[in-house]
N, C-alpha and C positions, 0 to 999 in steps of 0.2 A: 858863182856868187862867192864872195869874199866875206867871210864870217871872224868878227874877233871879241872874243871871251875877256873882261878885263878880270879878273882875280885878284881882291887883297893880298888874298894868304895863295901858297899853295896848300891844293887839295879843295878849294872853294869851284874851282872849274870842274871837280870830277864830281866833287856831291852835290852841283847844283844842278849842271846842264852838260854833264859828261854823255849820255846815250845820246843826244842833240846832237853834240858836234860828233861824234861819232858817226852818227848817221850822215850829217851834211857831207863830212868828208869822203862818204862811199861814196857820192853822186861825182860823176864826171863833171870838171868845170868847177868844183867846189874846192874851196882853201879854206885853211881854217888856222889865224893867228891867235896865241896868244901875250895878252899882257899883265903881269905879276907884278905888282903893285911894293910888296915887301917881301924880304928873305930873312930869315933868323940871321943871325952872326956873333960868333962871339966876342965878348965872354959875357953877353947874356943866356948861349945855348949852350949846352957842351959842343967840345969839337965832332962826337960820335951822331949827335943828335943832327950840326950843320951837314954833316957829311951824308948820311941816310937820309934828308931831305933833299940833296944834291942828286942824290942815285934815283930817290923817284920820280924829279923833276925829270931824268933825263928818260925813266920810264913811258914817262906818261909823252912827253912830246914823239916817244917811236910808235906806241899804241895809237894815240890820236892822228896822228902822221901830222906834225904840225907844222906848216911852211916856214914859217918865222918864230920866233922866242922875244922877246923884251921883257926885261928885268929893271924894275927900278932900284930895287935896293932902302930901302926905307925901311926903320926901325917896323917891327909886328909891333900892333897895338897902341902904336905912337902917333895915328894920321893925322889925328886932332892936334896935333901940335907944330906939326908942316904946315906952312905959308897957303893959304888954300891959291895962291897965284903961282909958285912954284909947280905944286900938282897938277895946276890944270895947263899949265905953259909943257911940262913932261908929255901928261898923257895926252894932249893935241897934235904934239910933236910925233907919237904914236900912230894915232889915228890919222893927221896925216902925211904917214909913210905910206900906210898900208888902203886908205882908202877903203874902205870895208861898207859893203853893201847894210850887212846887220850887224848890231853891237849887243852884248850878252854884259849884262850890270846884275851886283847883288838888288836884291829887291829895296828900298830906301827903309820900312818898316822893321828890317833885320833891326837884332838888338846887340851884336858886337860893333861898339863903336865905329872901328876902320872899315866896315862893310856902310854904315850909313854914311861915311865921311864924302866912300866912293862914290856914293850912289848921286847926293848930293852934287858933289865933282862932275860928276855926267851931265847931269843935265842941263848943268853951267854950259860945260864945254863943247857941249855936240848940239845947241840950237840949230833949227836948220837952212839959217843966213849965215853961219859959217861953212859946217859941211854937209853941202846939198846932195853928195855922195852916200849920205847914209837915208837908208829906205825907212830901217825897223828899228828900234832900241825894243828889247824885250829883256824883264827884270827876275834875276832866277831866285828863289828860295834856298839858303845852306842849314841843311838841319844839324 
């Protein structure tokens, strides 16, 4: 099973449905993508700040063992202000590379904006007369 985690922010994949894909990934036959939505950059962050976000991104993809990475690059906080046809042209482009059995989305009722932007994005993009390859969308909780 092909499993991929979309994430606004990092750190939304470990607090929402990190022990999930953890677990998917011990099962034999199991992958587990993800895709990162936005990255700090300066000189909205410090340089100390973009860099120690780089180091746990690269943590967490050896803990989870993560097949693939994709990054968009998009301002934090700013999703609402991206083309909602651009994001869904991106993350479709995403989805199909990877063809993924289930897809792991912020829950849409989150109240940081870019988590409901995504969520919203989802469901646009992944009907299932486009891709009939996805089984499950299940919506995670970030506290």
């Amino acid at each position: 099973m092909k499993t991929l985690v979309i994430a606004p922010h990092a750190d939304d994949e470990i607090l929402g449905v990190g022990g999930t894909l953890f677990k998917r990934n011990s099962k034999k036959n199991n992958s587990v993508y993800w895709l990162l939505v936005t990255m700090p950059t300066m000189p909205n962050y410090s340089k100390s700040f973009v860099e120690k976000r780089e180091l746990q991104i690269k943590k967490i993809l050896k803990v989870l063992k993560v097949k693939e990475f994709f990054n968009l690059n998009f301002k934090p906080s700013e999703l609402d202000k991206v083309p909602k046809g651009l994001l869904i042209k991106k993350i479709s482009d995403v989805i199909n590379h990877v063809k993924p059995d289930e897809v792991f989305v912020p829950h849409i009722s989150d109240v940081h904006t870019d988590h409901k932007v995504i969520s919203e994005i989802i469901s646009t993009c992944t009907k299932n007369f486009r891709f009939k390859f996805i089984k499950t969308i299940l919506a995670y909780e970030v506290l």
